[in-house]
PDB file of N, CA, C, O and CB in Angstrom:
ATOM      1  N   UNK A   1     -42.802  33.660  11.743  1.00  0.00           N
ATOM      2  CA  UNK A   1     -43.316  33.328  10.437  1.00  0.00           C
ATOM      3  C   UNK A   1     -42.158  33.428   9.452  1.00  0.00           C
ATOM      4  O   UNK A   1     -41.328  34.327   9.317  1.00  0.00           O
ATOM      5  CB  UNK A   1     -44.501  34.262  10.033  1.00  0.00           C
ATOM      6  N   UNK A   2     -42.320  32.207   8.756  1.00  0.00           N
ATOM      7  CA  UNK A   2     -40.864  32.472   7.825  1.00  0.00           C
ATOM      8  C   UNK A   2     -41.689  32.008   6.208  1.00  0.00           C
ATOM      9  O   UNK A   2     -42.474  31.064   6.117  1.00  0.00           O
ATOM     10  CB  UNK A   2     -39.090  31.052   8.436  1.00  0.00           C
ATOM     11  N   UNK A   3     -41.286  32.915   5.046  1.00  0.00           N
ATOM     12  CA  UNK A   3     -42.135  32.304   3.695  1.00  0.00           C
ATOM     13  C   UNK A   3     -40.788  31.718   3.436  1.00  0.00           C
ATOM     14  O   UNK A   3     -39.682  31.956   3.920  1.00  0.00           O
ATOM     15  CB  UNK A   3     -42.975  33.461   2.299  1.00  0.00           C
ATOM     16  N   UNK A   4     -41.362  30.575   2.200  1.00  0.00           N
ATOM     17  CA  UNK A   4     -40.293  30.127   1.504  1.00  0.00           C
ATOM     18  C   UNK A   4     -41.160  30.285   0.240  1.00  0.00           C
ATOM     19  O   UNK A   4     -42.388  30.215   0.205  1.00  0.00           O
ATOM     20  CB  UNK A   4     -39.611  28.648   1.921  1.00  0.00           C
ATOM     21  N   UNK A   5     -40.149  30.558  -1.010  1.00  0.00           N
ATOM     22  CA  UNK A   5     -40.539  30.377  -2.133  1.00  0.00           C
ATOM     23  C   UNK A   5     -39.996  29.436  -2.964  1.00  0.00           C
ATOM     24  O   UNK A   5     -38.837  29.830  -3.097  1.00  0.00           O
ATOM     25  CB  UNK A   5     -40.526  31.327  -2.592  1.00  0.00           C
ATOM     26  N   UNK A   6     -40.157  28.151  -3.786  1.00  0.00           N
ATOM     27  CA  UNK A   6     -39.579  27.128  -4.590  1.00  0.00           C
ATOM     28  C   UNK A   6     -39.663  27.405  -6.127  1.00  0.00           C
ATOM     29  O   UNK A   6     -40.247  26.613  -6.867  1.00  0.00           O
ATOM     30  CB  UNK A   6     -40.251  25.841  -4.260  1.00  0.00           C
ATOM     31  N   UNK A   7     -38.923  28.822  -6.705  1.00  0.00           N
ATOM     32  CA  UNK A   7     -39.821  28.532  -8.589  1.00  0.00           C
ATOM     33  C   UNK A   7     -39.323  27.156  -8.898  1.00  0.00           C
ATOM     34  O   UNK A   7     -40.380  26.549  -9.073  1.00  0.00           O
ATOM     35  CB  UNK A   7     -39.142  29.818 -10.296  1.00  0.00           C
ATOM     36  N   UNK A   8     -38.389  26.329  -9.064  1.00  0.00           N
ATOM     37  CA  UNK A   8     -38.626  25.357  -9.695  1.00  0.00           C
ATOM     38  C   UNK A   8     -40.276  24.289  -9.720  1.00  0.00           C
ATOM     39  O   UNK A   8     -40.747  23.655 -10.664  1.00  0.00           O
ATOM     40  CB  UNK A   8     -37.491  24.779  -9.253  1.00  0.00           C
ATOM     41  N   UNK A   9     -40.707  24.418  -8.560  1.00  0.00           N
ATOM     42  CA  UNK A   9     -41.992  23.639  -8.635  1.00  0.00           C
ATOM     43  C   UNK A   9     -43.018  24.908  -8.598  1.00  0.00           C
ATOM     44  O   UNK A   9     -44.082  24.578  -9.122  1.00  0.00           O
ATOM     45  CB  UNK A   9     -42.206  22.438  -7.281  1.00  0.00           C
ATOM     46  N   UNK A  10     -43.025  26.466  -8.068  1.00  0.00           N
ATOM     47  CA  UNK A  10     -43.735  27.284  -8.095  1.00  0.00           C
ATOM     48  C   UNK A  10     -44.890  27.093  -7.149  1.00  0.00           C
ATOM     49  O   UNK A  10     -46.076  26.791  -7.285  1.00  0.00           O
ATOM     50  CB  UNK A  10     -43.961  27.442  -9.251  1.00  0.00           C
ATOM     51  N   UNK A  11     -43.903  27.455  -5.889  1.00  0.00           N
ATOM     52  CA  UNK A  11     -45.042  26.736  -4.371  1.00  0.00           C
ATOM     53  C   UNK A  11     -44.404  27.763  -3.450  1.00  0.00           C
ATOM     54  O   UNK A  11     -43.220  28.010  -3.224  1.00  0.00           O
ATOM     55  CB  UNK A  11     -44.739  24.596  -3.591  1.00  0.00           C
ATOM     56  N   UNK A  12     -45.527  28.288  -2.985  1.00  0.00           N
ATOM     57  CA  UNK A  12     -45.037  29.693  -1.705  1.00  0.00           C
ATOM     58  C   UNK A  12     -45.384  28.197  -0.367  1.00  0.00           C
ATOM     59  O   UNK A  12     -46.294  27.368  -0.349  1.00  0.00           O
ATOM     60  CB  UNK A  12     -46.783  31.941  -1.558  1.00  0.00           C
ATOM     61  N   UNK A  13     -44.243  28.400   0.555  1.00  0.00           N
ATOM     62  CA  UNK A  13     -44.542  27.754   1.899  1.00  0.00           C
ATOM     63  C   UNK A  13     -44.255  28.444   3.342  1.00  0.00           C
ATOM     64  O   UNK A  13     -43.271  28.517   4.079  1.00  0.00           O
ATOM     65  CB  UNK A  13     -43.783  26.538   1.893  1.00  0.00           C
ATOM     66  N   UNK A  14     -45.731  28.964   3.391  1.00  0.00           N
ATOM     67  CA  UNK A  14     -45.506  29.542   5.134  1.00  0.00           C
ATOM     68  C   UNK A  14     -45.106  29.351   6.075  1.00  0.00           C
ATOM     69  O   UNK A  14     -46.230  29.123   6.523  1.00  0.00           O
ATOM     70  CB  UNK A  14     -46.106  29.691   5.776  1.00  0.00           C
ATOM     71  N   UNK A  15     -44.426  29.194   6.995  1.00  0.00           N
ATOM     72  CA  UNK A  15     -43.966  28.720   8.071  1.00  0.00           C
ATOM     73  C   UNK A  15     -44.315  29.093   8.989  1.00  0.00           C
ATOM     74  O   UNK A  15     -43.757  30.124   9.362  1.00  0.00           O
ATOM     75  CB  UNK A  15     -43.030  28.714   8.181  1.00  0.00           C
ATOM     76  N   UNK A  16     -45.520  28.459   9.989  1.00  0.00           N
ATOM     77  CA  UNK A  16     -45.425  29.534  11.153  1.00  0.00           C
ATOM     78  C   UNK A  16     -44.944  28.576  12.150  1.00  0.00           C
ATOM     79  O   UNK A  16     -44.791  29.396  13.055  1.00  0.00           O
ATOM     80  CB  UNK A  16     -46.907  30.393  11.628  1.00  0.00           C
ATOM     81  N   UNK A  17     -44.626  27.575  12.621  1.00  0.00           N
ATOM     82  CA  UNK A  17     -44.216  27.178  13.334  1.00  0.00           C
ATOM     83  C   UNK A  17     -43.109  26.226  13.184  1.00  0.00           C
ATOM     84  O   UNK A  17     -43.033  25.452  12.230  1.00  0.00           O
ATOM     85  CB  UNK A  17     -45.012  26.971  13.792  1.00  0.00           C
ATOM     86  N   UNK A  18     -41.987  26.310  14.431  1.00  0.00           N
ATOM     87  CA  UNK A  18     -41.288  24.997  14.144  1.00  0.00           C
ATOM     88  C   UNK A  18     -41.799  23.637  14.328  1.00  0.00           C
ATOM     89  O   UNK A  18     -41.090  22.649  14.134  1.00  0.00           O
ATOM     90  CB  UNK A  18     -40.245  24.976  14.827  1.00  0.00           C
ATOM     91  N   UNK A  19     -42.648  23.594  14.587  1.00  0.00           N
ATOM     92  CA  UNK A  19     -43.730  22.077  15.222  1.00  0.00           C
ATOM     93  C   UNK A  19     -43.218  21.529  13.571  1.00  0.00           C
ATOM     94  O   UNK A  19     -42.845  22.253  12.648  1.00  0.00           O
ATOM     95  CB  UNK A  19     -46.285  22.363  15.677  1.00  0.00           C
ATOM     96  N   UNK A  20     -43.322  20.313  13.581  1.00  0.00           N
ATOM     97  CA  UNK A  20     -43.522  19.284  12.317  1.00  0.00           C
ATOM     98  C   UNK A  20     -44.708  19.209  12.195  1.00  0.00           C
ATOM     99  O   UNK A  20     -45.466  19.547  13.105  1.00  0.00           O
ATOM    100  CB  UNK A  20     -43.013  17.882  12.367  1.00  0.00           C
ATOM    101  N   UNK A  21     -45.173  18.692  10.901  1.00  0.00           N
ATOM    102  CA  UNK A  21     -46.346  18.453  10.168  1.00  0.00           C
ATOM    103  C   UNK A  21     -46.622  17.544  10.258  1.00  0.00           C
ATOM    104  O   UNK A  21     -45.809  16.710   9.858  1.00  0.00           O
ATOM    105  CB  UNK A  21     -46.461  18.630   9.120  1.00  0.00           C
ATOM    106  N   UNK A  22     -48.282  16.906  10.983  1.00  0.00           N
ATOM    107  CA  UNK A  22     -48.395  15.449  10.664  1.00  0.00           C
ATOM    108  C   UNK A  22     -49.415  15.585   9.853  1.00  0.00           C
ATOM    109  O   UNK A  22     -49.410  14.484   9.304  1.00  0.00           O
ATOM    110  CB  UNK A  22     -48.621  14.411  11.796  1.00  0.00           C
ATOM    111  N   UNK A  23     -50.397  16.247   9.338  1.00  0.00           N
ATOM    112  CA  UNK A  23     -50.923  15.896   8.402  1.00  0.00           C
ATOM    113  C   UNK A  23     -51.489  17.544   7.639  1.00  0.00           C
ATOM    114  O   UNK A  23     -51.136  18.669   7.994  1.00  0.00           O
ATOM    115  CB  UNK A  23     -51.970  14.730   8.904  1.00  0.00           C
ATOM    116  N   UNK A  24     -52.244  17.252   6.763  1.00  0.00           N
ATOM    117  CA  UNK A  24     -52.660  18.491   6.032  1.00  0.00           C
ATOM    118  C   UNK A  24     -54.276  18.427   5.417  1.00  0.00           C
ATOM    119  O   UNK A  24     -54.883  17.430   5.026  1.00  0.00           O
ATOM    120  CB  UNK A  24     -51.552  18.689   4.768  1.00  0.00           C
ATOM    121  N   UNK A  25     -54.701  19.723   5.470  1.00  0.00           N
ATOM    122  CA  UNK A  25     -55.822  19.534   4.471  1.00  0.00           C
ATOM    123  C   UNK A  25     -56.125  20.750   3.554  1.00  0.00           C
ATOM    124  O   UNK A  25     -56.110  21.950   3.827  1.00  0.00           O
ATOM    125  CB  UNK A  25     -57.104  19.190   5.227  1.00  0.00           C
ATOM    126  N   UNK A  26     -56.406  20.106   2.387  1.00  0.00           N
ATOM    127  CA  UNK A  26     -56.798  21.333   0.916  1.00  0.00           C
ATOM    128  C   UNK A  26     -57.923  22.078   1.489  1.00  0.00           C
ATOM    129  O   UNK A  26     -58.954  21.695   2.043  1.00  0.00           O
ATOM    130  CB  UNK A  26     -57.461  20.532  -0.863  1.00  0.00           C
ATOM    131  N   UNK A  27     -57.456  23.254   1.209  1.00  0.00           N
ATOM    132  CA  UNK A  27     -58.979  23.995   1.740  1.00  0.00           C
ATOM    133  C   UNK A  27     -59.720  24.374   0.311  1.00  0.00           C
ATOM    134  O   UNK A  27     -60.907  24.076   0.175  1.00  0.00           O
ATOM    135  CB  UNK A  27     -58.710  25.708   2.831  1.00  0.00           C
ATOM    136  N   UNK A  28     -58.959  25.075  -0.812  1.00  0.00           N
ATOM    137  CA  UNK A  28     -58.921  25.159  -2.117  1.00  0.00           C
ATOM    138  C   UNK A  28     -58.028  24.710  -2.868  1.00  0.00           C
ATOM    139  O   UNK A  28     -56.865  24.845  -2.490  1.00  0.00           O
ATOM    140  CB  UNK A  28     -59.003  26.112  -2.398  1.00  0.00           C
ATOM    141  N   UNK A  29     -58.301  24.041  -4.157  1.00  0.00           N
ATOM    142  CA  UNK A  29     -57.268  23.723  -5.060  1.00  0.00           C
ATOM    143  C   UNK A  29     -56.008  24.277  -5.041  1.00  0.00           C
ATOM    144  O   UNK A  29     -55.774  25.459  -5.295  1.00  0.00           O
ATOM    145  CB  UNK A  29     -57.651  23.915  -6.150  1.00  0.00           C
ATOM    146  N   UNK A  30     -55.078  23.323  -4.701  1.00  0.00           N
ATOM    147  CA  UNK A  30     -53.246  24.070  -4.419  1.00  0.00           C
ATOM    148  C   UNK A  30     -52.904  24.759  -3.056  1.00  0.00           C
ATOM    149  O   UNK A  30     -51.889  25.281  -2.596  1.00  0.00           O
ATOM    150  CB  UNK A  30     -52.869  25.520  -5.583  1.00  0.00           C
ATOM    151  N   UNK A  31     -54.352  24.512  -2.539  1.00  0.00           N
ATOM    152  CA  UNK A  31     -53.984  25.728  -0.968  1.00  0.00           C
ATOM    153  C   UNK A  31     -54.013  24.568   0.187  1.00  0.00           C
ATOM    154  O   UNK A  31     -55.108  24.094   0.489  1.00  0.00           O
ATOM    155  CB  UNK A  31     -55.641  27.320  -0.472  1.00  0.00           C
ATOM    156  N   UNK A  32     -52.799  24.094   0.852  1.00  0.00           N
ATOM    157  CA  UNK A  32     -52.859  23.062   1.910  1.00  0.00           C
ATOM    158  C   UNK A  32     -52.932  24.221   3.240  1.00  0.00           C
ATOM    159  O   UNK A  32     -52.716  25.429   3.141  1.00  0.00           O
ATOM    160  CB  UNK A  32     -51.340  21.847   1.877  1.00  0.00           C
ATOM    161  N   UNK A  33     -53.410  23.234   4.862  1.00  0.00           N
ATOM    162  CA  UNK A  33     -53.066  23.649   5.842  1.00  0.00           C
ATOM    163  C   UNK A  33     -52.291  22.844   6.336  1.00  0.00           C
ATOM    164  O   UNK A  33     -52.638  21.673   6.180  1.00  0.00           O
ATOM    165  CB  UNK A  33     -53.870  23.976   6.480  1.00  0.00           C
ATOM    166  N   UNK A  34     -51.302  23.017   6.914  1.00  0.00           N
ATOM    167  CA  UNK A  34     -50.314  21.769   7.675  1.00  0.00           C
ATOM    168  C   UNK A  34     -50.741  21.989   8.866  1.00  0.00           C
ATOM    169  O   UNK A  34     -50.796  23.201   9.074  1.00  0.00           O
ATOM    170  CB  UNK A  34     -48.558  21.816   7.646  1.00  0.00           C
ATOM    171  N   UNK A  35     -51.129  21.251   9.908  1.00  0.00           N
ATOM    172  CA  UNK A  35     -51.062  20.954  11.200  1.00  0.00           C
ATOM    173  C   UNK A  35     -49.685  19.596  11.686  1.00  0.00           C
ATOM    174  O   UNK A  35     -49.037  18.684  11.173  1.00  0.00           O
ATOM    175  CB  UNK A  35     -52.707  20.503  11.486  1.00  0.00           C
ATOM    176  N   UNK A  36     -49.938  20.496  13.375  1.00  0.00           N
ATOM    177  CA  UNK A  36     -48.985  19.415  14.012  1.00  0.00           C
ATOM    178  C   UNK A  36     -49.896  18.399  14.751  1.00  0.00           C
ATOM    179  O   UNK A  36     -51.112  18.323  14.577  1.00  0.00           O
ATOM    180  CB  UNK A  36     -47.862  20.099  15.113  1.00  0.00           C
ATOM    181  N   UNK A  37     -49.141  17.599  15.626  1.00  0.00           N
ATOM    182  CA  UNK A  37     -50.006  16.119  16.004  1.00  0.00           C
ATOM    183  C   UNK A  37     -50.791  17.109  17.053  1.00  0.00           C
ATOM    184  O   UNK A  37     -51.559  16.331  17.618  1.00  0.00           O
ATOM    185  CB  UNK A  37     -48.949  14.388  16.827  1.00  0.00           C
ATOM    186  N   UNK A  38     -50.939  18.016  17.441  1.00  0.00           N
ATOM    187  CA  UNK A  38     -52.257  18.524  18.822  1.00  0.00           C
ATOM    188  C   UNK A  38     -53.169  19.327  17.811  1.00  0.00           C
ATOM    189  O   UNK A  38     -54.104  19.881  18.388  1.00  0.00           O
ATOM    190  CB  UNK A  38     -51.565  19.888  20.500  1.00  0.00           C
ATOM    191  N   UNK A  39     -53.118  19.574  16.130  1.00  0.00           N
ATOM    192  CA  UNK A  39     -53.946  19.826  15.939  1.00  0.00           C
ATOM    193  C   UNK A  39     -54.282  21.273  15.231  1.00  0.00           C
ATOM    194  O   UNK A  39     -55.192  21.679  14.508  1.00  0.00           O
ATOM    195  CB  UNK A  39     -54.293  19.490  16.862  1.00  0.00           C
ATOM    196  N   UNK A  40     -52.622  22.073  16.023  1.00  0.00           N
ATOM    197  CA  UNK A  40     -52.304  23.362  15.733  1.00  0.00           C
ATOM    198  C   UNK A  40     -51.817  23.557  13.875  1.00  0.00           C
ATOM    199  O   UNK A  40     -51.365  22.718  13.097  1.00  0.00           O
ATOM    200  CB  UNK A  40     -51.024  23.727  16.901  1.00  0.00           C
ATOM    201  N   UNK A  41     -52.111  24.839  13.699  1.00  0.00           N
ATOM    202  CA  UNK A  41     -51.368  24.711  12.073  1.00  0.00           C
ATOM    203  C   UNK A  41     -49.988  25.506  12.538  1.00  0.00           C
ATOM    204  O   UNK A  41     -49.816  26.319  13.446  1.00  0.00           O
ATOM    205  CB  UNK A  41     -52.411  25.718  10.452  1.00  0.00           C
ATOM    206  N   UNK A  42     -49.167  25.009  11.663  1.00  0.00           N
ATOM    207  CA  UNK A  42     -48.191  24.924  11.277  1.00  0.00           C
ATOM    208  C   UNK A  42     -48.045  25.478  10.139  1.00  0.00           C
ATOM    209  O   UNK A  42     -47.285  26.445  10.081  1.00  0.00           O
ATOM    210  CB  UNK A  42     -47.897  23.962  11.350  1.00  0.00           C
ATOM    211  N   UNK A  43     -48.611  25.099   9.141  1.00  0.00           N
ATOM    212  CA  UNK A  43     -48.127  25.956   7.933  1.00  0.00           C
ATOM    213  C   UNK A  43     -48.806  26.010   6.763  1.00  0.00           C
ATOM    214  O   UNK A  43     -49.680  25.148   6.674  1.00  0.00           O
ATOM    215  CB  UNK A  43     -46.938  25.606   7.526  1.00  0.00           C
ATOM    216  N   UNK A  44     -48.675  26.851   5.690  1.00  0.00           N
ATOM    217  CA  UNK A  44     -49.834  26.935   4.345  1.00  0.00           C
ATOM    218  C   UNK A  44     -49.199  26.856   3.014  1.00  0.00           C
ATOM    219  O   UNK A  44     -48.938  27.958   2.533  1.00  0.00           O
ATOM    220  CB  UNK A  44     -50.708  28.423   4.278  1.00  0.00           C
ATOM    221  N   UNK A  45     -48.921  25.948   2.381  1.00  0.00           N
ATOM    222  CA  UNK A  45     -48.510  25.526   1.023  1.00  0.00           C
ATOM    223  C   UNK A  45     -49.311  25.893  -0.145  1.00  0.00           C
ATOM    224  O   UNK A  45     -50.155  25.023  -0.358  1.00  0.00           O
ATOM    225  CB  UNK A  45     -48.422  24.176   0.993  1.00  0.00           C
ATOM    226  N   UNK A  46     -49.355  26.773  -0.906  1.00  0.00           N
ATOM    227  CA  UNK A  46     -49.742  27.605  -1.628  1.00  0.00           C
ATOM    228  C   UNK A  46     -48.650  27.150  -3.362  1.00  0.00           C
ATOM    229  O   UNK A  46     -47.678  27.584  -3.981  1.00  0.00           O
ATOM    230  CB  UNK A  46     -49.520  29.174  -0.674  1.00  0.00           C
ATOM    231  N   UNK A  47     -49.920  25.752  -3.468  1.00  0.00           N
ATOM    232  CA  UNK A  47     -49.096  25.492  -5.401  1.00  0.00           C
ATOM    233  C   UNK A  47     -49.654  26.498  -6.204  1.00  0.00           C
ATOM    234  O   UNK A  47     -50.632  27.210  -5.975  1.00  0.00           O
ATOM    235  CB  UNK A  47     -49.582  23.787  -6.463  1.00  0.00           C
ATOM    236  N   UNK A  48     -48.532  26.451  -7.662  1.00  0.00           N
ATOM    237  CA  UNK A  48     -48.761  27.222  -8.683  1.00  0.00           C
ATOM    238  C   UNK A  48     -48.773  29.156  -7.817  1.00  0.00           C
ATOM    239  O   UNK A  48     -49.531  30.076  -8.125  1.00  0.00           O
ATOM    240  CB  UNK A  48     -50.423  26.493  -9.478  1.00  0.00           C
ATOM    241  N   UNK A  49     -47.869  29.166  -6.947  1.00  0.00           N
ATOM    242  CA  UNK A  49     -48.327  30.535  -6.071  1.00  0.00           C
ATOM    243  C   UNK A  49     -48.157  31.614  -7.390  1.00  0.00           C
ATOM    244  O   UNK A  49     -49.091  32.407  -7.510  1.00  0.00           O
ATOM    245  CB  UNK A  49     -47.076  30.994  -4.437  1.00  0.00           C
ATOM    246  N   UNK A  50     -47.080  31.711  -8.359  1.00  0.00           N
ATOM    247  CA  UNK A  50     -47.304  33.088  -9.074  1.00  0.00           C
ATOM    248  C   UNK A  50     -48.669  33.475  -9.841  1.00  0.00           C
ATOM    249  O   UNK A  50     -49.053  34.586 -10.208  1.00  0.00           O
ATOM    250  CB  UNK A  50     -46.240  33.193 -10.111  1.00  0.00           C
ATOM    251  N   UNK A  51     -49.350  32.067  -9.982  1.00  0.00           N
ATOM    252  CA  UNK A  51     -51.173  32.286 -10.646  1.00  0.00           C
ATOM    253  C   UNK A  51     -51.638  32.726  -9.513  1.00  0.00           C
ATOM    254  O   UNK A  51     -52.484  33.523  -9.917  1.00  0.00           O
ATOM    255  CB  UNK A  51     -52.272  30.790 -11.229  1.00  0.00           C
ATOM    256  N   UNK A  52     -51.680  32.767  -8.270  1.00  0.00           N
ATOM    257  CA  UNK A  52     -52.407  32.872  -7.142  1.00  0.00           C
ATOM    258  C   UNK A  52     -52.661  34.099  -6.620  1.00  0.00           C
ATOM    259  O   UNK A  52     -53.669  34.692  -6.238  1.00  0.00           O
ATOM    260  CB  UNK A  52     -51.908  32.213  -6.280  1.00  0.00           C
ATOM    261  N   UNK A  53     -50.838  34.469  -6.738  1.00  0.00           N
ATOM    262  CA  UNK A  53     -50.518  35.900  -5.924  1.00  0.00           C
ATOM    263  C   UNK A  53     -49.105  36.028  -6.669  1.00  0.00           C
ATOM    264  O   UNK A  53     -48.472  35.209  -7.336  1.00  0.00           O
ATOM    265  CB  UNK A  53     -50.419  35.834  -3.903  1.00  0.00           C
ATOM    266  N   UNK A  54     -48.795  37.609  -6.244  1.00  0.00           N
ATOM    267  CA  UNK A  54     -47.692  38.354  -6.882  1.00  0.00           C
ATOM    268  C   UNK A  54     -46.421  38.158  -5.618  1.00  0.00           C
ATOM    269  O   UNK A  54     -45.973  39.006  -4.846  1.00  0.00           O
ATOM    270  CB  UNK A  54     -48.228  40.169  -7.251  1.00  0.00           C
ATOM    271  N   UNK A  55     -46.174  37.134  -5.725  1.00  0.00           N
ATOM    272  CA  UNK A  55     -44.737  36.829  -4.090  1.00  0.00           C
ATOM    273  C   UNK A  55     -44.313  38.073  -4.079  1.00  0.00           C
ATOM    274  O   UNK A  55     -44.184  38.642  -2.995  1.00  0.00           O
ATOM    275  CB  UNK A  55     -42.962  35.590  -4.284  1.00  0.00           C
ATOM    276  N   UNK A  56     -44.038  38.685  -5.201  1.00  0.00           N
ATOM    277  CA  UNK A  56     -43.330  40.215  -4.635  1.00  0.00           C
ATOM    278  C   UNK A  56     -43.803  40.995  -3.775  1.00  0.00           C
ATOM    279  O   UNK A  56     -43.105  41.810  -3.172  1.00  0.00           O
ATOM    280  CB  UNK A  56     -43.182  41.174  -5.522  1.00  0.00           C
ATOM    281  N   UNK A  57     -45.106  40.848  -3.595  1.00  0.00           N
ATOM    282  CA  UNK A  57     -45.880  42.247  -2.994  1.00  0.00           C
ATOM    283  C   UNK A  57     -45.789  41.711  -1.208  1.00  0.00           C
ATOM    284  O   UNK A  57     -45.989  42.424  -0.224  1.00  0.00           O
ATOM    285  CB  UNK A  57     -48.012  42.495  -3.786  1.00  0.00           C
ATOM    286  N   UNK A  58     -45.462  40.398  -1.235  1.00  0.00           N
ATOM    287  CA  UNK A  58     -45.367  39.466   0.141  1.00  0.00           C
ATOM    288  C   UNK A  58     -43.635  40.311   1.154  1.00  0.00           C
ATOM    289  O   UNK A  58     -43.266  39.851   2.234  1.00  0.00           O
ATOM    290  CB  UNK A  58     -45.022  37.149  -0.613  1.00  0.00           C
TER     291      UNK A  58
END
């Protein structure tokens, strides 16, 4: 698992896998799931993350 944090756009991005992303879905406003092509997730894109959560406490 690797986080990334972006402040210029203010987007936490989870990483749990090296698989690529073929597609995604919003579960809540700003909260994506990335899956790979079999279906597995891959990863969780979390916009606006400092309204969301405190990255520090991560």
């Amino acid at each position: 698992m690797k986080l990334n944090y972006y402040p210029e756009t203010d987007s936490l991005y989870i990483n749990l896998s090296e698989q690529p992303s073929v597609g995604s879905k919003e579960i809540s406003e700003g909260v994506l799931l990335d899956y790979d092509a079999n279906g597995r997730l891959v990863g969780i894109d979390i916009n606006n993350a400092s309204h969301k959560m405190n990255a520090w406490d991560l």
